[in-house]
C-alpha positions as CSV (number, residue, x, y, z in Angstrom):
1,X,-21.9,-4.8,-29.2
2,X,-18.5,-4.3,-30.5
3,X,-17.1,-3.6,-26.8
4,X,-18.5,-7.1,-25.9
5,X,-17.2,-8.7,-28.9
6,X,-13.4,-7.6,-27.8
7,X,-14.0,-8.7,-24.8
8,X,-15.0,-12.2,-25.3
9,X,-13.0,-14.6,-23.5
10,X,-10.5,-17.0,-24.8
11,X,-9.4,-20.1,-23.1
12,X,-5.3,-20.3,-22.5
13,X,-3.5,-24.0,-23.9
14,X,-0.6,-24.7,-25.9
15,X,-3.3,-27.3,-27.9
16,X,-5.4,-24.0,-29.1
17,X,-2.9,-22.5,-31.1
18,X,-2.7,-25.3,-33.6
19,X,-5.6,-23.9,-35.4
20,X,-3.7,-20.8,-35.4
21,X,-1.2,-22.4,-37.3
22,X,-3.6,-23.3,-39.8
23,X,-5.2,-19.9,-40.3
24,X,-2.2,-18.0,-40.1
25,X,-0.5,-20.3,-42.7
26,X,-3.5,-19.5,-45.0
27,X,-2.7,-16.0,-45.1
28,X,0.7,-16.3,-46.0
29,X,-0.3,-18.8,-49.1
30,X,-2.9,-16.2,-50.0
31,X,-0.4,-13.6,-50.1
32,X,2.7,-15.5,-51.9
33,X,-0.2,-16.7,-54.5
34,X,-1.2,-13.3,-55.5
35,X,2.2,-12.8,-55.9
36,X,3.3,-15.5,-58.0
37,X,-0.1,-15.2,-60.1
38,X,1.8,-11.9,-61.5
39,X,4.6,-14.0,-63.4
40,X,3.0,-17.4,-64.0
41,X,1.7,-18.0,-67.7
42,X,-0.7,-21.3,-67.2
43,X,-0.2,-22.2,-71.2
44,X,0.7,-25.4,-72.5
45,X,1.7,-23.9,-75.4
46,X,5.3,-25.1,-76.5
47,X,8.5,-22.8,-76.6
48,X,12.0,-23.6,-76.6
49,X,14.0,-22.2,-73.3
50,X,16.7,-19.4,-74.0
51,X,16.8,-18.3,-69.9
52,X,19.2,-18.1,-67.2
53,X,19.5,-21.5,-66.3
54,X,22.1,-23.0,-68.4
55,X,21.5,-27.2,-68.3
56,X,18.3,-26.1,-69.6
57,X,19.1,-24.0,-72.4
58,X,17.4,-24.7,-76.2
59,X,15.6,-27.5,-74.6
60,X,11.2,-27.2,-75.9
61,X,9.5,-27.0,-73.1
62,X,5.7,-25.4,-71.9
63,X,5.0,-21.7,-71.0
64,X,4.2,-23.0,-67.4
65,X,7.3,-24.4,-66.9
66,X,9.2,-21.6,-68.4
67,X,7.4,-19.1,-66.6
68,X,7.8,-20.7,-63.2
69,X,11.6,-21.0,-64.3
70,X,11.7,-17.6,-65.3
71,X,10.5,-17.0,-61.4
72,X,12.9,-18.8,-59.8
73,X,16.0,-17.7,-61.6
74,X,14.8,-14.2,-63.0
75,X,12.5,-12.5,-60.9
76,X,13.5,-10.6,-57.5
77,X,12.6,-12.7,-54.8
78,X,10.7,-15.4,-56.8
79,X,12.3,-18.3,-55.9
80,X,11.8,-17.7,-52.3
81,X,8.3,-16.4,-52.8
82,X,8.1,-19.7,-54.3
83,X,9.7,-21.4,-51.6
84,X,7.4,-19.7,-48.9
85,X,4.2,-20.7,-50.8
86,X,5.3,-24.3,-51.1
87,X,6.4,-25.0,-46.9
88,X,2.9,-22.6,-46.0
89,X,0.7,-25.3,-48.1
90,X,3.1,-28.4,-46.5
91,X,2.4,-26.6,-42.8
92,X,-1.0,-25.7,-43.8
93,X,-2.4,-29.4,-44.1
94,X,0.2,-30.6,-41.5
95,X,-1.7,-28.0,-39.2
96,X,-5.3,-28.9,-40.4
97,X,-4.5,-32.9,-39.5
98,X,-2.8,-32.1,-36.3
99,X,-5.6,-29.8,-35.1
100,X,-7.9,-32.6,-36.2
101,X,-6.7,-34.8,-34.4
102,X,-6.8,-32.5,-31.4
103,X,-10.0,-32.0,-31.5
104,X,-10.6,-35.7,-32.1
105,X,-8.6,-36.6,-29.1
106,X,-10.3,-34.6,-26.9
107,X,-13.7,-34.7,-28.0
108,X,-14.6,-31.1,-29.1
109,X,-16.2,-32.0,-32.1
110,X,-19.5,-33.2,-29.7
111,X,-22.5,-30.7,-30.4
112,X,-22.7,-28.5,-30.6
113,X,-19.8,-28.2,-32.7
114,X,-20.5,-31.3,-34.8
115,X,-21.1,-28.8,-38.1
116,X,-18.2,-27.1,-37.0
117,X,-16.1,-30.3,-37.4
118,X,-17.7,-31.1,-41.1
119,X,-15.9,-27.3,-42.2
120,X,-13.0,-28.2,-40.7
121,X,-13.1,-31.6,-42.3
122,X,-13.9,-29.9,-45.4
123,X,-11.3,-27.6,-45.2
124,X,-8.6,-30.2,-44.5
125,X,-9.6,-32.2,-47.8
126,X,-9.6,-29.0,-50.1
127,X,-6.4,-28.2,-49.0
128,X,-4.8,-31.7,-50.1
129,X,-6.7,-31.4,-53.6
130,X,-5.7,-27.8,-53.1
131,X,-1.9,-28.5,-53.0
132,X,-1.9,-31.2,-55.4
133,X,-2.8,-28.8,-58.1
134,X,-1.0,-26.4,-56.9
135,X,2.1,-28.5,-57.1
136,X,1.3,-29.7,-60.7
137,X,1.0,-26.5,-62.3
138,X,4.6,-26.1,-63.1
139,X,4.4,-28.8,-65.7
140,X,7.5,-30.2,-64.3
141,X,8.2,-34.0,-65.5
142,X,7.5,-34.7,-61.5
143,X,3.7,-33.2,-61.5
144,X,3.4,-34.8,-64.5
145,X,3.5,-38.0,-63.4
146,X,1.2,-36.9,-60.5
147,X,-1.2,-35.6,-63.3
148,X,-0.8,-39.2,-64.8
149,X,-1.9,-40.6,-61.9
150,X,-5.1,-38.4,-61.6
151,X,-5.8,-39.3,-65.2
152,X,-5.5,-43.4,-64.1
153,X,-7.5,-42.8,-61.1
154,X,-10.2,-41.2,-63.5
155,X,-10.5,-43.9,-65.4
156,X,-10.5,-46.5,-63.3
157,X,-13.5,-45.1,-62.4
158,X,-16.6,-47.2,-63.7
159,X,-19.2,-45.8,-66.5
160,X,-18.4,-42.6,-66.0
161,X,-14.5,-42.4,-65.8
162,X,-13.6,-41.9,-69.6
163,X,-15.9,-39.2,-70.2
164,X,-14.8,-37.1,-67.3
165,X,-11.3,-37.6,-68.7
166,X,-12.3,-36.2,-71.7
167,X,-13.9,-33.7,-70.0
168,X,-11.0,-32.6,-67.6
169,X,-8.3,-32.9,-69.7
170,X,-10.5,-31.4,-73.1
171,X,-9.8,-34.4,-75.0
172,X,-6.7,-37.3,-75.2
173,X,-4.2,-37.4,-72.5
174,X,-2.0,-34.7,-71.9
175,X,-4.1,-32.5,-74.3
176,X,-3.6,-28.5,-73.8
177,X,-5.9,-27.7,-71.8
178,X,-5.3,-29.3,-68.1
179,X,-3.2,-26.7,-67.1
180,X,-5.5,-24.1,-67.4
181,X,-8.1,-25.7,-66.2
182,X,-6.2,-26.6,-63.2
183,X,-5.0,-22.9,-62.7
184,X,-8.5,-22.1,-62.9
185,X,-9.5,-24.1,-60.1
186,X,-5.9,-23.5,-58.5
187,X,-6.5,-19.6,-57.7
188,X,-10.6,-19.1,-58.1
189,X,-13.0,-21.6,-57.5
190,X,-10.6,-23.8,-53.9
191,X,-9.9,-20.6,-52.6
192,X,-13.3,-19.1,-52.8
193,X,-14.6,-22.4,-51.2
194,X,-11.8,-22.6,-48.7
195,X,-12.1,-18.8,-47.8
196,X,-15.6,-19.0,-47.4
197,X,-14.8,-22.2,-44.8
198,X,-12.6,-20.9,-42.7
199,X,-15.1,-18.2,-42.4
200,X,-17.8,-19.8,-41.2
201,X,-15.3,-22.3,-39.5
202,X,-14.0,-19.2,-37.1
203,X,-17.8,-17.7,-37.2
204,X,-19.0,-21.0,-35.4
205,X,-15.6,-20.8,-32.7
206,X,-16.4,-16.9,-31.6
207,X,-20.0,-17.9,-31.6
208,X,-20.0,-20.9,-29.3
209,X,-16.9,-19.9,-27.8
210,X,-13.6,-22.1,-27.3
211,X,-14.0,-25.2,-25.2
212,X,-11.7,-25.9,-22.3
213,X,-9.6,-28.8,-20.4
214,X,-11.5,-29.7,-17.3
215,X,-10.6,-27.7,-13.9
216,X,-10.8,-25.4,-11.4
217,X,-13.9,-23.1,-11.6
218,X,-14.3,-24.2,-15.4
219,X,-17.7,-25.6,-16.3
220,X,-20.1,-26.1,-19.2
221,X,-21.7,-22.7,-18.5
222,X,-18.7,-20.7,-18.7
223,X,-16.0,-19.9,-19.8
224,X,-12.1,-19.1,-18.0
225,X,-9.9,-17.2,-19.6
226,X,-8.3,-14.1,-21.3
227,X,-10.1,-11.4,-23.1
228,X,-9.7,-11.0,-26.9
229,X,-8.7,-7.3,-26.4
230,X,-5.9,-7.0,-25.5
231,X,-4.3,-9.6,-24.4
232,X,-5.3,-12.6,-26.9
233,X,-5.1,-10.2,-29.9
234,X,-1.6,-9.3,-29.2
235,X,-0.5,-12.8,-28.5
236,X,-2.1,-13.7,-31.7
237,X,-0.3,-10.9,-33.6
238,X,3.2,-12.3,-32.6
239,X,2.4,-15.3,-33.1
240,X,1.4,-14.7,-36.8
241,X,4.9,-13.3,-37.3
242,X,6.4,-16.0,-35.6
243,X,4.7,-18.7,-38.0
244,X,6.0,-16.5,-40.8
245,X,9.4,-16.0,-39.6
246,X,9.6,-19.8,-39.6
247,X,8.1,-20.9,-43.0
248,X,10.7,-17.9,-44.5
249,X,13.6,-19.4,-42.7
250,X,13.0,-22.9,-43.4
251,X,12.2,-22.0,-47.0
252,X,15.5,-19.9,-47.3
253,X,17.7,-23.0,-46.5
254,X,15.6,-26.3,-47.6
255,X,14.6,-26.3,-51.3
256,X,11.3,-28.1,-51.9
257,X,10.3,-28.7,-55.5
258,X,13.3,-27.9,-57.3
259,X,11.7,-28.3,-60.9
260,X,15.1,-27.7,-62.8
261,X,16.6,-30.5,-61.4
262,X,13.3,-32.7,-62.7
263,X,13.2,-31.3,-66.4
264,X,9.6,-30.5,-68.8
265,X,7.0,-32.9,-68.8
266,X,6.9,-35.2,-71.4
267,X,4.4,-38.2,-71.4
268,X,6.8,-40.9,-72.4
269,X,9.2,-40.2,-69.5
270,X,8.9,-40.8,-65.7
271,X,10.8,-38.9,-63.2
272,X,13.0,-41.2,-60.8
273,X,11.9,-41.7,-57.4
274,X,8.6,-39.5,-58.0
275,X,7.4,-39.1,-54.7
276,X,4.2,-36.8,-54.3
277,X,3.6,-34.5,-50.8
278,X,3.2,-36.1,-48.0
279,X,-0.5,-35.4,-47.6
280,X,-1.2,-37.5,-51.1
281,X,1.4,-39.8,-50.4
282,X,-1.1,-42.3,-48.4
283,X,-3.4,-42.7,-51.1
284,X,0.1,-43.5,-53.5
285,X,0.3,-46.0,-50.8
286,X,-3.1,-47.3,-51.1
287,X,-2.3,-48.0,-55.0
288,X,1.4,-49.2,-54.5
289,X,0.6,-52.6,-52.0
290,X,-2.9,-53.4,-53.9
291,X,-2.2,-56.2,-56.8
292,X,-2.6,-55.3,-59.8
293,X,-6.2,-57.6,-59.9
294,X,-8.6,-57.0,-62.7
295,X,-12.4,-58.0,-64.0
296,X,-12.8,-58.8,-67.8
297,X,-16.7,-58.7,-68.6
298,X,-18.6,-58.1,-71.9
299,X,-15.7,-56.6,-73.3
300,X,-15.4,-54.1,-70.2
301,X,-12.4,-54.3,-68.0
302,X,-12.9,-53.3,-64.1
303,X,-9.2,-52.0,-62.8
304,X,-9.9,-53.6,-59.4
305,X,-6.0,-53.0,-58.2
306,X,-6.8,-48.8,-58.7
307,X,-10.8,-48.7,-58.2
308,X,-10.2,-50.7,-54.4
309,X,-7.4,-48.1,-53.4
310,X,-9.3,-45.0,-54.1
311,X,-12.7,-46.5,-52.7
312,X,-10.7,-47.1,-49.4
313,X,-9.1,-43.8,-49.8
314,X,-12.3,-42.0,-49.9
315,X,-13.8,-43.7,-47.1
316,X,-11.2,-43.9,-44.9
317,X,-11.9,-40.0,-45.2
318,X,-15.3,-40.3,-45.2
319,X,-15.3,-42.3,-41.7
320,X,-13.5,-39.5,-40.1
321,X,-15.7,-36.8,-41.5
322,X,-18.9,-38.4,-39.8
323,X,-17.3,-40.1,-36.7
324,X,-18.9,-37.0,-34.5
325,X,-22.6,-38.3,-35.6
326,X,-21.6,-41.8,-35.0
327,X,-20.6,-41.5,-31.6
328,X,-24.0,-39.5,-31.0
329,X,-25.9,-42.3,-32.0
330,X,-23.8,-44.4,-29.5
331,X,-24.4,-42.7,-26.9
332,X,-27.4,-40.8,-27.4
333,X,-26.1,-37.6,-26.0
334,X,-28.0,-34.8,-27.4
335,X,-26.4,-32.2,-24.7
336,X,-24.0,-29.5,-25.0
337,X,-20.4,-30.4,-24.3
338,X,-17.9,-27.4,-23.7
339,X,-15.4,-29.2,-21.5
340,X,-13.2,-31.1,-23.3
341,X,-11.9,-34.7,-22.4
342,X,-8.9,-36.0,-21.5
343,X,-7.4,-39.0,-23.9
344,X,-6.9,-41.1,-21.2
345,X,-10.7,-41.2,-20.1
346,X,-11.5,-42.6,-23.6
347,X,-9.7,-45.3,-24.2
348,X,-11.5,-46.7,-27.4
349,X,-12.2,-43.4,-29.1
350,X,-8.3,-42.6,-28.6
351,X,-7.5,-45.9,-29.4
352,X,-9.0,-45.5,-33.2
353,X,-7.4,-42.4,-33.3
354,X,-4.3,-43.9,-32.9
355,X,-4.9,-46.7,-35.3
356,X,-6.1,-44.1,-38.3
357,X,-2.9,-42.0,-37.9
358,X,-0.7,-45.7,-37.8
359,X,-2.6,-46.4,-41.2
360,X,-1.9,-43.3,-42.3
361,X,1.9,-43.6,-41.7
362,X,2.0,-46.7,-43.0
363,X,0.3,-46.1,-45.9
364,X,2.7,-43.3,-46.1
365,X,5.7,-45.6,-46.1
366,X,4.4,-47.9,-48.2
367,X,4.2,-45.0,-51.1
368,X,8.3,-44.8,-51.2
369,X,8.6,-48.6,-51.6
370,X,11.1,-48.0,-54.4
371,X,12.7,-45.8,-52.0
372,X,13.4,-48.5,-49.3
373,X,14.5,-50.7,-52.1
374,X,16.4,-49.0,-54.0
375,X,18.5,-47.2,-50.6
376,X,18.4,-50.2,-48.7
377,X,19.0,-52.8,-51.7
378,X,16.0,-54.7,-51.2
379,X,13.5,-56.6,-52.7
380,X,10.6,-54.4,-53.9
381,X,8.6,-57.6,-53.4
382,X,9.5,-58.7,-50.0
383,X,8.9,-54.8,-48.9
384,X,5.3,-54.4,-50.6
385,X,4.3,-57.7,-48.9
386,X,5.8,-56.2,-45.6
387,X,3.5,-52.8,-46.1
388,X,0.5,-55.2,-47.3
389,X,1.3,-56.9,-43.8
390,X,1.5,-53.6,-41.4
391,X,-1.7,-52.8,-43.4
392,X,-4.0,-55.0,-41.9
393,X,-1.6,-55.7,-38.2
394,X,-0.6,-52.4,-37.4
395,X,-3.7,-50.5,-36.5
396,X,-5.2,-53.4,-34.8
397,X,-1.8,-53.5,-32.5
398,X,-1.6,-49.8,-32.0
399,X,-5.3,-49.7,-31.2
400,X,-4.2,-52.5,-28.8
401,X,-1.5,-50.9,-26.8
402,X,-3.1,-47.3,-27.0
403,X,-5.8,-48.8,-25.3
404,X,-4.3,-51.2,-22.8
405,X,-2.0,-47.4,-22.4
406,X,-5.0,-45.2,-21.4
407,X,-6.2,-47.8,-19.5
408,X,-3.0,-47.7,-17.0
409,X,-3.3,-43.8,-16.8
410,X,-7.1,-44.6,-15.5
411,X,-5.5,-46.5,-12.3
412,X,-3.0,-44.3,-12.2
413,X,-5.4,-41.3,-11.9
414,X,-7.7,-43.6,-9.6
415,X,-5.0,-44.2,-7.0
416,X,-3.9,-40.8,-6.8
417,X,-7.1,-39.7,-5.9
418,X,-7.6,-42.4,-3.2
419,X,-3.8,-42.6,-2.2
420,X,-2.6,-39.0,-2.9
421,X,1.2,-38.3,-3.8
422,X,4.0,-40.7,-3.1
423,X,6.3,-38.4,-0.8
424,X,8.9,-40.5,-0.6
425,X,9.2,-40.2,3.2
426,X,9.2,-44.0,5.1
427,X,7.9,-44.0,8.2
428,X,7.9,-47.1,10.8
429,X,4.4,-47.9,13.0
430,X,4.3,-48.9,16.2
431,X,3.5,-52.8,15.5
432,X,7.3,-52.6,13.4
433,X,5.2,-52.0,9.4
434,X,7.4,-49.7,7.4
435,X,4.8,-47.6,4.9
436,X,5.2,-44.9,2.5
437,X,3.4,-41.5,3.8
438,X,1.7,-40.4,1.0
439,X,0.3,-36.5,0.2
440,X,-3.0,-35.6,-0.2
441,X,-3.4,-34.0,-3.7
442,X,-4.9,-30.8,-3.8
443,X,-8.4,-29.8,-4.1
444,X,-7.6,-28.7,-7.6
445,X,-5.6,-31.3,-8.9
446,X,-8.5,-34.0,-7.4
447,X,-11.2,-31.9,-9.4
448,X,-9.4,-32.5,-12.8
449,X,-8.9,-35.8,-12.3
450,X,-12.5,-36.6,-11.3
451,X,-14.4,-34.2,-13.4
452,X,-15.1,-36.7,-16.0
453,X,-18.2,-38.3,-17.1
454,X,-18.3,-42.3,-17.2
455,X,-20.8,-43.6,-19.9
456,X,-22.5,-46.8,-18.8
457,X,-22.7,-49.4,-21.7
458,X,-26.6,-49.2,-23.6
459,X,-28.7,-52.6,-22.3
460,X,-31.4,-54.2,-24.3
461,X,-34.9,-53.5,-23.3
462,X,-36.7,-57.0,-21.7
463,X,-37.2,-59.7,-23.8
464,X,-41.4,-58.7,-23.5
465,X,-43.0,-55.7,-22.8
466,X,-45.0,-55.1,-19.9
467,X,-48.6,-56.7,-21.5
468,X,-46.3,-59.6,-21.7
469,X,-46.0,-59.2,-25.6
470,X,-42.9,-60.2,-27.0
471,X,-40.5,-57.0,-28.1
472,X,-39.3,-56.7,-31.3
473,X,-35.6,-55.2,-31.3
474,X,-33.8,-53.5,-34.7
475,X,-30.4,-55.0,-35.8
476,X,-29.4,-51.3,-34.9
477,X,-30.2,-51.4,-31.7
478,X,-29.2,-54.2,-31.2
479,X,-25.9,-53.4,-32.8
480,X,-25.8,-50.1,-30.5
481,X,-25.4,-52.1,-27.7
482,X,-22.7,-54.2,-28.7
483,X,-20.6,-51.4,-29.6
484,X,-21.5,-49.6,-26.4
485,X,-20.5,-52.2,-24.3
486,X,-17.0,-51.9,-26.2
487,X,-16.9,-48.4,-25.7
488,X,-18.3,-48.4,-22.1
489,X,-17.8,-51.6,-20.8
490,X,-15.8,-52.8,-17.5
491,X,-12.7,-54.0,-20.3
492,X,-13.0,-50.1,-21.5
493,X,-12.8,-48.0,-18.6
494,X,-11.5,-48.0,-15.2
495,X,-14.6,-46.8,-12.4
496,X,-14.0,-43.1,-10.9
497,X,-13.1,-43.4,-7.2
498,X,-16.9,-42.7,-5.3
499,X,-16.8,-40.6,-2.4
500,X,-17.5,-43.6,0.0
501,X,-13.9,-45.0,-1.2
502,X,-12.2,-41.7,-0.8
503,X,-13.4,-40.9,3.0
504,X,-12.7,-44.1,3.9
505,X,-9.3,-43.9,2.6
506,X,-8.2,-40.3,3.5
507,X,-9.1,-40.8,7.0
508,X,-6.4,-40.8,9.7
509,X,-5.1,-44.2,9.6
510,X,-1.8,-43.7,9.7
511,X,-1.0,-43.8,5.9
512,X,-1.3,-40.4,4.6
């Protein structure tokens, strides 16, 4: 069995190894994180600095944030250690959202690997909640702030927002026990889960095997590839220490979180130009461009201007999460898919791709607004109405042009499968026409460019049923069909060549 196992095939493409990336940045947080758990006191408890960075000298100030100083200027390698752990968790999530969207793009989260997607969903929003803790654990005036927003979030929340305060922070805002509990949840209980993900995550992939671009020889009953011994696990090995050559080189000349530069928390202060990382920075976005609107009601006030921004945040997740299932029910295709698609062939689905990540950025953008106005010397007005703007235009455009983009890739596949390659050559016919000869592609190249399914649009059943009975359609179904039609329709995807259209024009006329 083990024999087998090492020799199980892998698929080759550049695509693959961004899941790597994400697995192999894992380790190296796991292994800086015991490291730093060593010299990290998680106390609130309050102490006055007498260490080896000068500016900060006799200033009162937590046991986290000493300790974490105390690793950066005192202990042998800490700082880098530091570093390392910091660019691994910023590559880690960058990794987990590009090799989303990878999988988005081309399809590979259809079953059977739709549970395999929910992990890998999961995975990806543990490791933002994972990193924002992570990054306020220094008790730095610049997680602080980022605490402060968790604590406004919280009670925003309606009902049951002020007891879990109370209950997260063990009492009035800052108390002395958030840091704790955060460390807590920081180095046991994320990991465990995440661990436990990525294991059943990687269980699922060497179970069902990789899926593949479509080609030669390649179909959804095998696989075409390399074996896992030796030649993938060697690959695999360099790679590793490639990844972690490149977070230890980036880390040794960009600082990220300098802390000494930001100064202890203290509640009554907020850090200039307090940006959060990037992979929280859309939902600071979300809560920058939303007014400030609120509900007064039997002496209850509903923060509208937070609750909104975290309800979209959540299911602008949430829609993502479960977009597998709902393409399902569109198309009511229960079979096995191991051969992945190309963008091009699915305009739509690419298209909302597209749009999410333009939201995303934008949303991005929009959470350094005092950044733009303050570098630029603008009004902080005029930009937040420009991000409120791009919030509702930009996706629909993107979607517009990614569309209308895939679209023109369609023709351009479909006439160079019926016209074959432009040569360049100009030859003259005998009745005084000048035409391009044109090459036929190969036999290969025509098979990946054809190999693709085409979905036709879902129709209503008849208006009456055979006994002449009149038929009683759901809204569902009925909404099924209008969306298929969008999906599927004649606007939504250009028709393969048939074979009639591709013997009648690569016969000898003359033209090819």
């Amino acid at each position: 069995m083990a024999k087998g196992q090492l020799r199980k095939i892998f698929p080759d493409h550049w695509s693959f190894m961004l899941g790597e990336i994400c697995l192999y940045s894992f380790v190296i947080i796991i292994l800086t994180g015991i490291y730093l758990t060593l010299f990290f006191n998680p106390s609130m408890g309050e102490v006055v600095y007498h260490g080896s960075y000068i500016p900060l000298q006799g200033i009162r100030m937590s046991e986290a944030y000493k300790s974490t100083l105390d690793i950066s200027f005192d202990v042998r390698g800490g700082l880098l250690i530091r570093q390392i752990h910091h660019w691994a968790a910023i590559v880690f999530v960058a990794g987990m959202l590009t090799h989303m969207m990878r999988v988005f793009f081309t399809g590979a989260f259809r079953k059977p690997r739709d549970v395999n997607w929910l992990f890998g969903f999961s995975l990806f929003v543990l490791g933002m909640f994972e990193g924002f803790m992570g990054y306020s654990l220094p008790d730095d005036l610049l997680s602080g702030t980022g605490i402060r927003f968790l604590e406004g979030a919280l009670l925003a929340t309606p009902v049951v927002g002020t007891y879990i305060t109370m209950f997260l922070f063990g009492g009035e805002y800052p108390g002395h026990d958030i840091i704790p509990r955060l460390y807590s949840i920081h180095v046991l209980l994320f990991p465990a889960l995440m661990v436990l993900a990525v294991v059943i995550h990687f269980s699922y992939a060497w179970y069902l095997k990789h899926t593949q671009f479509p080609g030669p020889a390649r179909t959804e009953n095998n696989v075409v590839g390399m074996p896992f011994m030796p030649v993938y696990l060697a690959k695999a090995t360099g790679f590793f220490f490639l990844i972690f050559g490149v977070i230890a080189f980036v880390s040794a000349i960009a600082s990220v979180n300098p802390i000494w530069t930001y100064g202890p928390y203290r509640p009554d202060q907020v850090s200039a130009d307090a940006q959060p990382d990037w992979y929280m920075g859309f939902a600071e976005g979300l809560i920058r461009i939303m007014p400030g609107w609120e509900i007064r009601a039997w002496g209850h006030t509903l923060e509208m201007g937070v609750l909104i921004p975290l309800t979209v945040f959540g299911v602008m997740l949430v829609v993502i999460g479960f977009y597998p299932y709902f393409e399902s029910w569109l198309t009511r295709d229960k079979r096995e898919h191991h051969i992945l698609d190309r963008p091009r062939n699915r305009p739509v689905r690419t298209g909302l791709g597209v749009a999410w990540l333009t939201e995303y950025l934008i949303l991005l953008a929009a959470g350094g607004n005092d950044l733009f106005a303050t570098r630029l010397h603008l009004s902080i007005n005029a930009i937040t109405w420009t991000w409120r703007i791009l919030f509702f235009v930009g996706p629909v455009v993107t979607f517009i042009i990614t569309k209308r983009w895939c679209m023109g890739l369609q023709r351009s596949d479909r006439d160079k499968v019926l016209h074959g390659r432009e040569t360049g050559t100009i030859k003259r016919l005998p009745h005084g026409e000048y035409v391009e000869i044109h090459e036929q592609l190969p036999q290969e190249a025509l098979y990946t460019l054809t190999a693709h399914e085409q979905f036709s649009p879902a129709e209503l059943p008849p208006a009456v049923d055979e006994n002449g009975v009149k038929r009683k359609v759901p809204a569902s179904e009925k909404l099924r069909v209008k969306l298929s039609e969008g999906y599927f329709g004649e606007g939504s995807q250009i028709a393969k060549p048939t074979f009639a259209e591709q013997a009648e024009l690569t016969g000898d006329h003359g033209h090819q």
